[in-house]
N, C-alpha and C positions, 0 to 999 in steps of 0.2 A: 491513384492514391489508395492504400489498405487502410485499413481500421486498426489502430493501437490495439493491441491486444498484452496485459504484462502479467508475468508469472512473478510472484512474489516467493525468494529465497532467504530462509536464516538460516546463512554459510556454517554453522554453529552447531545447525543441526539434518542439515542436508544428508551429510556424509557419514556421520555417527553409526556404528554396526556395533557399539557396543551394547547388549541388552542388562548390563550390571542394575541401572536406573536404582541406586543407591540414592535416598533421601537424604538432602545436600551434600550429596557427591563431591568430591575435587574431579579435574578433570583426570587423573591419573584412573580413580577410579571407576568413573562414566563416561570419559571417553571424550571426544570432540570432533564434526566434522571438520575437511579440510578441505581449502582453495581445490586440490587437483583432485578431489570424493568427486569434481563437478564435471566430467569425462566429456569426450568427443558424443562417446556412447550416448550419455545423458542426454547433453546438448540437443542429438539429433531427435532422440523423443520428446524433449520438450517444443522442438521445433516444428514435430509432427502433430503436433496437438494443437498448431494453429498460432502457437504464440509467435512475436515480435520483440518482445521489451522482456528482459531478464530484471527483476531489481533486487540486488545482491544487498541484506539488508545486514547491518552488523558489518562494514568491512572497515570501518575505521576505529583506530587503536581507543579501546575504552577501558576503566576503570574495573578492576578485577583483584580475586583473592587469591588468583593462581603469581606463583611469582616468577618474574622472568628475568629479577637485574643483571644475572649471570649476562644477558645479552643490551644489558649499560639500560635498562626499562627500569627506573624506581617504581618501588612495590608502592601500592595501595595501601590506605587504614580500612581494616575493613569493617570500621563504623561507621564508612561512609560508600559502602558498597554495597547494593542489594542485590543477594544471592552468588553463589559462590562465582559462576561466571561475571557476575556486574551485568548491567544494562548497558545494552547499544549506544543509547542517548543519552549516556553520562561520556560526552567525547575527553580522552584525558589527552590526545594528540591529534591534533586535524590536520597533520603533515605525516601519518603513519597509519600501515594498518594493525589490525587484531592479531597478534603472535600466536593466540590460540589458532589460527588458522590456518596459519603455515604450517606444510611439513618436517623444515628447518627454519626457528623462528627467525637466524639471521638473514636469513634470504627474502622474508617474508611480502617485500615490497615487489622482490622481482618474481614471487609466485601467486601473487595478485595480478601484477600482468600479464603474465600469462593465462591467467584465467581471462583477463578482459581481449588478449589475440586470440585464445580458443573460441569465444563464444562469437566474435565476431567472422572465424571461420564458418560457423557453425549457420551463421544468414540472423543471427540474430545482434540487437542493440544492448547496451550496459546502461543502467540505471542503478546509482547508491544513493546512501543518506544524505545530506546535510542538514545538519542538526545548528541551528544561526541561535538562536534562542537562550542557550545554557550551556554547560559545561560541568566536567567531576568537578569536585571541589578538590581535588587532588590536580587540577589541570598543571603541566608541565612539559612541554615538547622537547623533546630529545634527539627529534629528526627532523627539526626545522634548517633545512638547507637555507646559505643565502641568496638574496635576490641578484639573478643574472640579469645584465642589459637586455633590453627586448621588452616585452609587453609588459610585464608589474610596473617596471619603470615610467612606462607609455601612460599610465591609467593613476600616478603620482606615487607607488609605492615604491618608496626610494632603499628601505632596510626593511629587515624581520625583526623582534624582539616579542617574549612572549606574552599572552595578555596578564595584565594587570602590573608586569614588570616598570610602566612610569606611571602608576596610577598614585594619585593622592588621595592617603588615608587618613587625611586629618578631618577630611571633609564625608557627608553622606553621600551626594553628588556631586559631580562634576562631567561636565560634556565629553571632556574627552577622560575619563578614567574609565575606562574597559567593567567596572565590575560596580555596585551597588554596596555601602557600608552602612552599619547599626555600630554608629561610633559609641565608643566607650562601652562595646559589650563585645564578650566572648562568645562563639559558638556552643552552641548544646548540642548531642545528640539526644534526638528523641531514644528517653532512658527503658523504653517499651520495645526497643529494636532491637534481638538478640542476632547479631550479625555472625553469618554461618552455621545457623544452630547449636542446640547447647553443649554438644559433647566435639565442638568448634574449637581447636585449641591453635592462639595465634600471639605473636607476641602482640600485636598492636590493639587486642582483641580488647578493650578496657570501657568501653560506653564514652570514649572522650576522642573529641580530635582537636588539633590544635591550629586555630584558628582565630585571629585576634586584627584587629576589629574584626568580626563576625560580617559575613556577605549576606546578602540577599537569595533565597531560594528560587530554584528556578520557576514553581510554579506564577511568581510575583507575593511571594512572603517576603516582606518586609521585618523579616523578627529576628531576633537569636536562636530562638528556639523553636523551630517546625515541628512537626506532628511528624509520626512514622507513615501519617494516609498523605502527604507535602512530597515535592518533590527534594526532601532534603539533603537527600545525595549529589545535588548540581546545585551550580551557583548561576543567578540569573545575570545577561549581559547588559550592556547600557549603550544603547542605542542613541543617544543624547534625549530622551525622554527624563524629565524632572517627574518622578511619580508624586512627590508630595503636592507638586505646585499645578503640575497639567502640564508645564511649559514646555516644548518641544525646543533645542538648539541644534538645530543642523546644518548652520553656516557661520562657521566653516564646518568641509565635510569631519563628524567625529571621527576616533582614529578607530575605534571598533567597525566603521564602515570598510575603513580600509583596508584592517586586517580579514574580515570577511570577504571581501571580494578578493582579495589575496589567495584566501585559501580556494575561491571557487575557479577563479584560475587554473593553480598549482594542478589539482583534477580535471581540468577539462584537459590539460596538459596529458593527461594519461588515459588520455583515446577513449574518456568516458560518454555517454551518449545524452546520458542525463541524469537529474538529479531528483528525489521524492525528498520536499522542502518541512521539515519537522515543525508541526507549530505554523505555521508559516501567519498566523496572525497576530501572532503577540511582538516581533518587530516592527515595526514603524512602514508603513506601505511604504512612505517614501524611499526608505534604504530599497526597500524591490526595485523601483524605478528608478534606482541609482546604478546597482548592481547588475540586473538582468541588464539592462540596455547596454552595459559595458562588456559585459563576455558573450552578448549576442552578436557585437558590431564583429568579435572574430571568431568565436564559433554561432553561426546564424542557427544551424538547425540541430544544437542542446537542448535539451529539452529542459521545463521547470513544471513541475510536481507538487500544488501544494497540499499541504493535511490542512484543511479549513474546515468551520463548524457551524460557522455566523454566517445565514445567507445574505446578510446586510453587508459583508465584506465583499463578497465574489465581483461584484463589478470590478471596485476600485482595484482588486487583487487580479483579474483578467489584464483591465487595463495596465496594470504596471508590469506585464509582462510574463504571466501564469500561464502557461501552454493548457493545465486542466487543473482543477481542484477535486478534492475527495466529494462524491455525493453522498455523504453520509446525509446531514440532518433534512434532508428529502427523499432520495428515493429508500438508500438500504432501509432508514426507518418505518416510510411504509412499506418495504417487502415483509420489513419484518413483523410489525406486527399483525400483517394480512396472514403468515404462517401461523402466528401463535394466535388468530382468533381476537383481536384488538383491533382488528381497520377491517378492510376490505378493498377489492379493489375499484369499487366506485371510488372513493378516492383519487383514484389517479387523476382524474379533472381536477382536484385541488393540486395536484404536484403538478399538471402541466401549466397549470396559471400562476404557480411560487415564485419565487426570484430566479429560478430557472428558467425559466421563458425569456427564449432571447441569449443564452447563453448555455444553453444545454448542451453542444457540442462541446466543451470546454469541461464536462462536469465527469468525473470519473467513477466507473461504475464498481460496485462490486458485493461480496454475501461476505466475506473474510477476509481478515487483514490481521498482523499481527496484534492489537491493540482492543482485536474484536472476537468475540467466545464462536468457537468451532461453529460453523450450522447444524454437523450431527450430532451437538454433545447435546446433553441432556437438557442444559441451561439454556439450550435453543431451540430447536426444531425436534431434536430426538433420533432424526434420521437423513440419512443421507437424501435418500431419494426426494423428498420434500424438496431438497432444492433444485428439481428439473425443470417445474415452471417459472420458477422465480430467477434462475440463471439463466435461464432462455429469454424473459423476459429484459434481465438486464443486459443482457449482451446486445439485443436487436434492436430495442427501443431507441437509441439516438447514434450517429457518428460519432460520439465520444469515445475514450478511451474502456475499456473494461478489463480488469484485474482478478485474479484468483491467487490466492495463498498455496504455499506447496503444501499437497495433503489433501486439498478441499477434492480435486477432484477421487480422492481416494477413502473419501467419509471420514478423515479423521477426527477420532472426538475426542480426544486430550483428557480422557478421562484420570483422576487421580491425580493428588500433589507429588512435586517435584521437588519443591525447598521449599526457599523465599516465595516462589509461584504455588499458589494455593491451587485446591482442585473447584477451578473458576470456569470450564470449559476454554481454557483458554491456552495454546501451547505456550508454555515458559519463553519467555527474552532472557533469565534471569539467572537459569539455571541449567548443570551441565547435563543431560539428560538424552534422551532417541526417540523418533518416532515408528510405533511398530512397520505401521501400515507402511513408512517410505521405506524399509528394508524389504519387505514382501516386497513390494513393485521393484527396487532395485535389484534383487536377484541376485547379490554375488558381485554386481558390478555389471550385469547383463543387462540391463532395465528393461527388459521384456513381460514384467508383472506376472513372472513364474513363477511364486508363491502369492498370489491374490487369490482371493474365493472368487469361485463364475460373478456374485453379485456385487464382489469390487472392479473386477474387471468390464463387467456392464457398464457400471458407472463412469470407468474413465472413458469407456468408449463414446459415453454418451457427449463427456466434455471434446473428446476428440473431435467428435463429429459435430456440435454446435459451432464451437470456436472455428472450426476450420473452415465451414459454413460463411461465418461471419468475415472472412478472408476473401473468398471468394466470392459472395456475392454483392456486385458495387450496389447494390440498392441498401444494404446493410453500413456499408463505409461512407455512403456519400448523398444516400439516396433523402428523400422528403419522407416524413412523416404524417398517417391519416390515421384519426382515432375511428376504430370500429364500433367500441362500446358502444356508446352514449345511444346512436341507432339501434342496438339491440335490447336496449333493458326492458322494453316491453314485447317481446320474442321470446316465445315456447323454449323454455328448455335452456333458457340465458338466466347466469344467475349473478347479477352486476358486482356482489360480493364475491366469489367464487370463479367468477370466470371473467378475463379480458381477452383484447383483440385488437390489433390495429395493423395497416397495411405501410409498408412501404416502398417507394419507386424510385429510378434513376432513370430519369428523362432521357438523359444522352444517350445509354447504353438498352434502353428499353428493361430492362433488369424490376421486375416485380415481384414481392412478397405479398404474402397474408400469414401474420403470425396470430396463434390462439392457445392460451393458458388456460389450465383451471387446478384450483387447488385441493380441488373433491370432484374427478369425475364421475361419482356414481350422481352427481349433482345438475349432468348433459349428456344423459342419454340417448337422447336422438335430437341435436340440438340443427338447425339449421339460422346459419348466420346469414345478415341480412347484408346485403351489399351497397350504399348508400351511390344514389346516381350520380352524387358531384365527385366521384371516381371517374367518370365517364365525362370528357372525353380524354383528360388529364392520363390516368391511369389507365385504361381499357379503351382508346379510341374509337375499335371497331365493334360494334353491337353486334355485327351477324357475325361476326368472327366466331370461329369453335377456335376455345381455349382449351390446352394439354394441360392439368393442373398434376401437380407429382407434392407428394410430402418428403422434402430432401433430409428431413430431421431422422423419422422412421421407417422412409423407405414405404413398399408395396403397391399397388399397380395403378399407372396413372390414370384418372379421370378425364374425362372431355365434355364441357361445357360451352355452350352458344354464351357470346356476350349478354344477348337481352335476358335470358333465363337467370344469369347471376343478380341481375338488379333486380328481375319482375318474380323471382320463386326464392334464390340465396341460395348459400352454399352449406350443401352437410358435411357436418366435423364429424368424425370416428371419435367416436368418447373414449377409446380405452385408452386415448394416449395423453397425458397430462400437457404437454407440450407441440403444438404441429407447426412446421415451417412449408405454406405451402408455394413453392413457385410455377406463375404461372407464363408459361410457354406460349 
């Protein structure tokens, strides 16, 4: 068994070589990556990097100011569209992709596939969106095939129609109407939202969309009228949850259940490997346990991805069938603010005893994500290198899955607005724009990182050689976990804030680590870590044994240690390296 490992792609902006980066650009004049930008070539170097899991983010047909009807796509209002590209997770078709993405948009379903047979050339899995949660408010499918005999039919989806086509709008709810109503009111656009900026010229460009009874927004606004900070570009879905009342109806099964697993089908359908689940806690767990269990009974080893926030949910969200969830409101938060001088990593005894405990394998690691500000922008860390202990740290810490955004390995810091995407440290979803660094690294289409400086090139190497670490060695993918800290906080030259440490082991394959971090090492200069005897005989069986210890992270010349001398004197760490992986032989 390896260890998940997923590179995070926005297809949107992979391939883009235009450098125009005109402030809300169209794409004509900014340019757009495409499906085939994502090469054999690529493939193979992302795959040298150690990754496994690709997650293609953006591939499904969304909400946009660019206009495609020429190819039967009705346009957009785009006062209901944020940034000239639109957002990912405003889905306006869950039976289509992104025409921005194609390099003939009529084709553009059969060069999505093709992207999903290269990549699985290539040794590596697919992973997209599903966005269950919300929808544009322009939602309208125009590639909804009907349902053929065979499996929809099996699972009770007897036809297609699209959502909110038999919804009753006389009423605010109803269990099976697909969508949420504010009867007897009209939509507003938030009148603060200049859509496309101001020298934006569109016919439909008026602060109005037409809208009658008014929906429910997707962040769960209840109003006519949303704020421009609301998600008022999506309309939220109806689950059979009664929001005014509490009341749950979910028997019989609602028809948004059905249409949802419908659509998770229709994609599994297209040799996808798995899914990164949007939201995934603001629909009803039960629909999960409805869902997953049904396209697991025929694709068993799909994967489900969720973005959760509430460590109070992670059980019942495991249990119902969540392969990992995001570890955001545990670990990335204390990486993060151990970086910026806000925690430390004493702490980590409080994350090991959080609602993770007992389900950490399950919890998905990561410093970057689309949703989350650059590590090296300014409004984070400041710099790239900062993140060598804290990536090392996330990657080795449990058999869970661990994720990186395209860029991170290349210091990207999203300096500067783009449109609608403010300068947030954060790379635009929103707008059509390029990122310098991924064209240095691509080279022309070479992706050999023939225009990187030697100190970006460091850096991926550095990712190269963690991640590929974490591949190889089963004590990393499968092994058990022993905290080293806690026995060193009263030891020379240990700085419980600044520096951690913990071991792990694979019993079956004898496979042993010692990993050690610190975020200031001018702060362990000659630090000697202490080795805790309930390692022995678990971990280190034989005491007279001489152990080969080698640092596989940075490399230089292996050390040799007697078993009894690691418990009875401990082992000295080289300070100059922010990160050491040491295995011992």
């Amino acid at each position: 068994m390896s260890k998940i490992i997923i590179y995070q792609i926005l297809v949107r902006l992979f391939g883009n070589r235009n450098t125009n980066n005109k402030f809300y650009g169209s794409l004509q004049e900014n340019g757009c990556g495409k499906f085939d930008d994502i090469t054999e070539r690529a493939l193979d170097e992302i795959k040298r990097m150690g990754i496994t899991h690709v997650w293609y983010t953006g591939v499904i047909e969304h909400a946009t100011m660019t206009d495609y009807s020429v190819f039967g796509i009705s346009r957009d209002d785009p006062d209901v569209v944020k940034g000239k590209a639109g957002s990912p997770y405003a889905i306006k078709d869950y039976y289509d992709v992104d025409p921005d993405l194609a390099r003939k948009p009529a084709n553009r379903m059969q060069e999505f596939e093709a992207l999903v047979e290269r990549t699985h050339r290539a040794g590596l899995k697919v992973i997209i969106d599903f966005v269950p949660n919300h929808v544009a408010r322009t939602y309208r499918s125009d590639a909804m095939p009907d349902v053929k005999s065979g499996l929809q039919a099996n699972v009770g989806i007897k036809a297609r129609n699209n959502l909110g086509d038999n919804d009753n709008t006389d009423i605010a709810f109803d269990p099976n109407n697909n969508f949420y109503y504010i009867i007897g009111q009209a939509f507003v656009v938030p009148q603060d939202y200049d859509a496309g900026g101001g020298n934006f010229h569109h016919p439909l460009k008026d602060k109005r969309f037409d809208e009658y009874p008014a929906k429910a927004s997707g962040n769960d606004v209840f109003s006519a009228t949303p704020s421009i900070d609301d998600w008022f570009e999506t309309v939220k879905l109806n689950y059979g949850v009664d929001y005014a009342s509490g009341e749950q109806f979910f028997d019989p099964i609602p028809d948004t259940w059905l249409k949802m697993l419908d659509i998770l089908l229709f994609w599994a359908d297209k040799n996808i490997d798995g899914w990164r689940c949007d939201m995934c806690e603001m629909p009803p767990v039960q629909f999960w346990q409805y869902a997953i269990a049904r396209v697991k009974k025929h694709h068993p080893k799909i994967l489900f991805i969720g973005e959760a926030y509430s460590p109070s949910s992670y059980n019942n969200l495991i249990t119902a069938g969540f392969d990992c969830l995001y570890d955001k409101a545990g670990l990335y938060d204390l990486l993060r603010a151990t970086v910026n001088g806000n925690a430390g990593f004493n702490r980590m005894q409080d994350y090991l005893r959080s609602p993770v405990a007992g389900v950490e394998q399950h919890m998905l690691a990561f410093l970057e994500n689309h949703d989350e500000q650059r590590f090296a922008s300014v409004q984070f860390a400041g710099t790239a290198e900062k993140a060598i202990p804290l990536m090392t740290l996330a990657a080795t810490l449990h058999t869970a899955p661990v994720m990186i955004y395209f860029g991170q390995e290349l210091g990207v810091t999203a300096a500067g607005a783009t449109g609608f995407s403010g300068d947030d440290g954060r790379t635009s979803i929103f707008d059509y724009t390029f990122i310098p660094e991924l064209c240095w690294w691509a080279n022309g289409g070479a992706y050999d990182g023939g225009q990187l400086s030697a100190e970006k090139q460091a850096l991926r190497n550095f990712y190269v050689k963690l991640l590929s670490i974490c591949c190889k060695e089963s004590a990393i993918a499968v092994g058990t976990f022993h905290d080293l800290a806690v026995d060193n906080y009263n030891s020379a030259g240990f700085n419980p804030y600044l520096n951690y440490a913990f071991a792990r082991y694979d019993a079956h394959s004898g496979n042993r680590l010692i990993i050690f971090v610190s975020i200031d090492r001018q702060h362990s200069p000659n630090l000697t870590l202490r080795i805790s005897r309930d390692l022995f005989p678990e971990m280190l069986p034989d005491a007279d044994t001489e152990y080969v210890i080698d640092d596989i992270l940075n490399g230089g010349a292996s050390t040799t240690i007697r078993g009894t001398e690691l418990f009875d004197k401990g082992l000295h760490i080289a300070s100059q390296h922010a990160a050491i992986i040491l295995k011992i032989g």
